[in-house]
N, C-alpha and C positions, 0 to 999 in steps of 0.2 A: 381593503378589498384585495381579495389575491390576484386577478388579475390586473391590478395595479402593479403589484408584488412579480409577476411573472416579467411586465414591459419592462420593470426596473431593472431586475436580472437580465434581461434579451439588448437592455441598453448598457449594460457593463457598469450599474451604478452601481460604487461600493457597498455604499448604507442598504440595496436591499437583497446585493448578495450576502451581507452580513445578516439581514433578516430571513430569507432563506434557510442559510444553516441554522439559523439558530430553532427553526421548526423544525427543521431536521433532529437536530440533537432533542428536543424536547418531546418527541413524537408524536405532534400533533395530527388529528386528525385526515387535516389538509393536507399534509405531506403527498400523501399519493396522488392529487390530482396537482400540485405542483411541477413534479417530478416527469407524471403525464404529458403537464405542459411543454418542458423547458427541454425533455428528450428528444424529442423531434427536430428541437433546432442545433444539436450538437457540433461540433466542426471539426470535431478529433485532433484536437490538440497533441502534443508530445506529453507521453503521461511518463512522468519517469521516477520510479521508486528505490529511496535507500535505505539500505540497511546494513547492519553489523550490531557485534556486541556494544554494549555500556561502555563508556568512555574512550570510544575511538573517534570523537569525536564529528558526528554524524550533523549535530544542528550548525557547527561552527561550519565544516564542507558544504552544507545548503546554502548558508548565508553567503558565504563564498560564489557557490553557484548562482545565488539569484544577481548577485552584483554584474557577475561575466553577462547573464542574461539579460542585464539592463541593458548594457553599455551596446547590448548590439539590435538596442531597442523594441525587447520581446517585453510582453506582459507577464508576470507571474505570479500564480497562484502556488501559495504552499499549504498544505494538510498535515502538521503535527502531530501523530499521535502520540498521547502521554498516557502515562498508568493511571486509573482512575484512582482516586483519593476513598479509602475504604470507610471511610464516614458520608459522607455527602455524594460517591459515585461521578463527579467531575473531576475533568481532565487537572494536573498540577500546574499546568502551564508553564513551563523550565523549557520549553524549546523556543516559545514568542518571547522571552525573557535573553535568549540568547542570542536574537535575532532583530535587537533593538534597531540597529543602525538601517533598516530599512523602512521603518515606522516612519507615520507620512509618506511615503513616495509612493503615488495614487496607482504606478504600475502594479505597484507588489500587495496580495492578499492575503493574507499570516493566519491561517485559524487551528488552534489546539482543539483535538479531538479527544476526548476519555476512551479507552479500551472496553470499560465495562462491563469485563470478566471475557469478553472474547479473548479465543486464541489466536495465535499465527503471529501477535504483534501487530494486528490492523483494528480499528474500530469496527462496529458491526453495519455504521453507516455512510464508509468513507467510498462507497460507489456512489450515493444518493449526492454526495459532497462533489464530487470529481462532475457529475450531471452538470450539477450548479456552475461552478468555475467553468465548466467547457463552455455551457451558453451564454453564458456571461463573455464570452471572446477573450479569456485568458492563452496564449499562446505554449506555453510552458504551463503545467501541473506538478506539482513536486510533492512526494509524501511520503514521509520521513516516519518510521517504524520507531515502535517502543522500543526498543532492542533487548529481548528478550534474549536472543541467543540460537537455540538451536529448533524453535519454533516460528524463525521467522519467513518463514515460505511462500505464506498466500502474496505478499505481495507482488510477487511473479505475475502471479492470475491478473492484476488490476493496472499493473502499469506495462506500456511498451518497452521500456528501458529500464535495466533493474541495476543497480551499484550495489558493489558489495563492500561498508568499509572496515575495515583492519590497521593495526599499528602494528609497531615492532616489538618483542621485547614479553608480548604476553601469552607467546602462542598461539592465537587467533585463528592463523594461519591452518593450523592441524584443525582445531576445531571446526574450521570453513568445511574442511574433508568429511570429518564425520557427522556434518550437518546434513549434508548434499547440498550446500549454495555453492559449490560450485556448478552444479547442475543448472540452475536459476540465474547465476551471476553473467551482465554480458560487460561490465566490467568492474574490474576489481581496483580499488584505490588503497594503498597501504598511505595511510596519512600521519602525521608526526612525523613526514619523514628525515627530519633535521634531528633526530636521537639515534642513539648505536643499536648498531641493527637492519634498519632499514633495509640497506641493500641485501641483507640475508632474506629475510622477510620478503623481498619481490622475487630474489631467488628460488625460496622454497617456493613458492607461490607459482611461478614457470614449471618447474620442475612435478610439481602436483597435475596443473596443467596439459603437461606437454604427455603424461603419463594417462591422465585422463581418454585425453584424444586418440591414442595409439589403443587403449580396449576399447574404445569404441568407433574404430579406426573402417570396420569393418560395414558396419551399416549407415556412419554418418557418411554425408556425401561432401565434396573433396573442397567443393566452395561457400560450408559453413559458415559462420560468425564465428572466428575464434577472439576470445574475450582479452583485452587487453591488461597488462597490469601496468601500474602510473602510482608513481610517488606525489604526494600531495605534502603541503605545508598549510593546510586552510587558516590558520588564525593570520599569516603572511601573504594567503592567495597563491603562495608557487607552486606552481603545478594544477591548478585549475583552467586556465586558457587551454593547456593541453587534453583534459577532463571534457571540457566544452568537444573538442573537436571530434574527440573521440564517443561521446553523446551522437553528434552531427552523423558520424561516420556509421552507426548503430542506426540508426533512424534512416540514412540511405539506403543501409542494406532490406532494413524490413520493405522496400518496396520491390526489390528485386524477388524474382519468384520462389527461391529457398526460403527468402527471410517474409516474403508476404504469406506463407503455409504457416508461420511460428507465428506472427501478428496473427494470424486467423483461431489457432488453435487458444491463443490464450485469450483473442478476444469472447469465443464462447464458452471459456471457461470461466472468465469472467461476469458474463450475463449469466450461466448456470449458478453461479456465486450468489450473485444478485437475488434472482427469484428465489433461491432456495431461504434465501436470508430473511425474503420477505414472508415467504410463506410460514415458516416457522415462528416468526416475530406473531402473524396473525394467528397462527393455532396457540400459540402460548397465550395470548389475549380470551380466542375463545374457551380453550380447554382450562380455564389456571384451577377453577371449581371443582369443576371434576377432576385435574389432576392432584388436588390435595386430600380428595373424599378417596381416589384410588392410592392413593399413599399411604393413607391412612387403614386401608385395608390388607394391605401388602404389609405393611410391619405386625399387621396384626393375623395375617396368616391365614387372611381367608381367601387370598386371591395369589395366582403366581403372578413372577414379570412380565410372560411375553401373555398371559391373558389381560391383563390390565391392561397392555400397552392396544391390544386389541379391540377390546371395548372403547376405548378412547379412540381410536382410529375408523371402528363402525359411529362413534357420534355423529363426523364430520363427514361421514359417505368412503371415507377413504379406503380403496383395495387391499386387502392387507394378504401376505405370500407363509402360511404356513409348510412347515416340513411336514413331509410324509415320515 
């Protein structure tokens, strides 16, 4: 029964948070009136998302993080996302694999998400996921980006706190710049930081920084969030207590009224996320018919693109805005 499924969730049992997702991930039906259920009891946990390139070691820093978060007796849920597997479309699971040593400890919730061809480096269902975990009375939400690289952005939109991580040695650094997470990042972790380099790498990294702030010196206002940088050793933990604090410190400011405008702006950009996610998910459900019959017309030259796109758009009643 789902509302069995819902009390289990609302009681923070594992097995049916783990049932949950896993409707989620499968798209059953029922999703939406779960979803329904379990949103209204939400309790806005600290949603806090990382990211960076391919081996800077992003799952080893969570695991890291979820330890610091134990010890000061917070609950945690984390959200993996992996590259889907291009046979089967499930997730590879190499971030729960690297995250062994907290298996068993009924604080902590480990679930690998597949991408699924979405972009950004997020799964297309890991708002529906964060629901789950929030009602469930996770305190901490953690959600760990495929790392893609210079498509890793939406994460911004979904968590209150966004990590940016980086190492020494591979230029990272530069690429953060012409990513724009520095834009997105509230803070930056240069990790490995016990290789040569390091201190250059936090170096540049200030200096990119500090350059930033000064062109945009003119319309940001004086008592910003300026993002911190922090050396980290996560396979050794050094430098994660510090990591924590400076989390804490981030989370303080979002309640003050500078930082409660940026909470507010990315939380509706993140329900604009959401519904847009959802509503596309169902026209691609309704339309898949017809958009294969209008595909099939358009290679074959009897229809342009933006009229096909149109008749598909009057099927569903939807408005559609042509040029004069």
């Amino acid at each position: 029964m789902l509302d069995d499924l819902v009390s289990g969730v609302l009681r923070g049992e594992e097995r049916a948070v783990a049932r949950a997702c896993r409707l989620i991930d499968d798209r059953e039906p029922r999703v939406a009136h779960l979803i329904d259920e379990l949103h209204g009891a939400t309790k806005q946990p600290q949603v806090i998302g990382v990211t960076g390139s391919p081996g800077s070691g992003k799952s080893s820093l969570v695991s890291g993080m979820v330890t610091q978060f134990r010890a000061l007796g917070k609950r945690v849920g984390v959200l993996a996302i992996d590259p889907s597997s291009p046979f089967t479309g499930g997730a590879i699971l190499g971030d729960r694999v690297r995250m062994q040593r907290h298996f068993g400890d009924p604080g902590v919730f480990i679930r690998s998400l597949a991408t699924r061809g979405a972009q950004g480096g997020l799964s297309r269902s890991v708002q529906e996921h964060v629901v789950v975990l929030d009602a469930a009375g996770y305190d901490i939400i953690v959600i760990e980006t495929v790392g893609v690289g210079q498509d890793e952005l939406d994460v911004a939109e979904v968590a209150a706190s966004t990590i940016v991580v980086t190492q020494p040695g591979t230029g990272d650094d530069i690429q953060a710049v012409k990513s724009g997470i520095l834009e997105i990042a509230d803070v930056f972790v240069v990790n490995k930081a016990d290789r040569d380099g390091a201190d250059r790498a936090v170096f540049e990294l200030e200096q990119r920084l500090e350059l930033a702030r000064t062109v945009g010196a003119a319309s940001a206002a004086s008592h910003a969030w300026q993002a911190p940088v922090l050396k980290c050793v996560a396979l050794t933990d050094s430098g994660l207590p510090e990591l924590v604090q400076a989390l804490a410190a981030h989370g303080a400011w979002l309640a003050l009224p500078e930082g409660a405008k940026r909470a507010a702006a990315r939380r509706q950009a993140s329900a604009e996320r959401l519904i847009f996610s959802l509503v596309c998910e169902q026209l691609a459900r309704v339309l898949e018919v017809e958009l294969k019959r209008a595909a099939v017309r358009l290679v074959e030259r009897n229809v342009s693109p933006h009229a096909a796109a149109a008749e598909l758009l009057a099927r569903v009643g939807a408005d559609t805005v042509s040029e004069s």
